[in-house]
N, C-alpha and C positions, 0 to 999 in steps of 0.2 A: 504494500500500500504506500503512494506517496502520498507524502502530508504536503502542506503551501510553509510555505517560509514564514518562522517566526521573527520577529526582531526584537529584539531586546530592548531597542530605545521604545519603541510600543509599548511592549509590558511595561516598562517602567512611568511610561508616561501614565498607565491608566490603571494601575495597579501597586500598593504600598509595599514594601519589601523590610525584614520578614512580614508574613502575612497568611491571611487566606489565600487558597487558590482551587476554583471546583472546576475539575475535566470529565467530561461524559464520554465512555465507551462503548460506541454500536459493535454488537456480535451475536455469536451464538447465544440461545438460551441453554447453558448449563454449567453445571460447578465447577467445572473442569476450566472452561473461561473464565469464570466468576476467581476461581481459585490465580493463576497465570494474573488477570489484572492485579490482586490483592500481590501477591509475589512479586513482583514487578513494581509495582508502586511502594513495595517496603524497602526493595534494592537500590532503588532511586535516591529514597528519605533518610537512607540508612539512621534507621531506625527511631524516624521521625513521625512526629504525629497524624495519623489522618482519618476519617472515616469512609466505611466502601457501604452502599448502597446498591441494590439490582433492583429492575421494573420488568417486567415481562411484557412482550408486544401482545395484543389483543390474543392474537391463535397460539401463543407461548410458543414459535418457532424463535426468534431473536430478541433481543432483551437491549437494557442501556444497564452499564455499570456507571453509577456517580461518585468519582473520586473527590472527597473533600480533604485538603491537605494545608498543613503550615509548610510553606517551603520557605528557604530562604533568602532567594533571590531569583533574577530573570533566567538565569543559566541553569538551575533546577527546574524553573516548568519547561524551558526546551528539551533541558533531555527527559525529562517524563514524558513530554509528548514524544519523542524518539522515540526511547524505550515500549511505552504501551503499542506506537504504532508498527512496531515487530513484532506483536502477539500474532499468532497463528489465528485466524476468524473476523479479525475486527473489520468493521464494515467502514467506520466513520469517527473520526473523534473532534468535538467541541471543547 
């Protein structure tokens, strides 16, 4: 999956650093996804705070995982959007 280019003067323009930061994860619906985002998003944090949340699409075939994280600055959410966007499934990430 390609992602579009982040820029860091962006995030920083519209976003406080440390801080909140919520990324939405389109993919499969199942644990095994669910599990790989949670994984991935702790490897990232090393072993920073955040919370995971899943929704299931209407016919429970694809799902969105809600990554809610303290990160520390602009160069952590780029590579968490990296990193998540090499999960195996993902359809799309916000």
């Amino acid at each position: 999956m390609s992602s579009p280019e982040i820029s860091i003067e962006l995030l920083e323009s519209t976003h406080e650093f440390p801080g909140p930061y919520t990324i939405k994860v389109f993919g499969p619906h199942s644990q095994d996804f669910l599990d790989r985002v949670r994984d991935t998003t702790k490897a990232v944090l090393m072993g920073g705070e955040f919370d995971l949340s899943f929704r299931s699409s209407s016919k429970g075939t694809h799902g969105c995982a809600t990554v809610d994280a303290q990160v520390e600055d602009a160069q952590q959410v780029i590579l968490l959007y990296g990193e998540l966007a090499n999960i195996d499934g993902v359809r799309m990430i916000l």
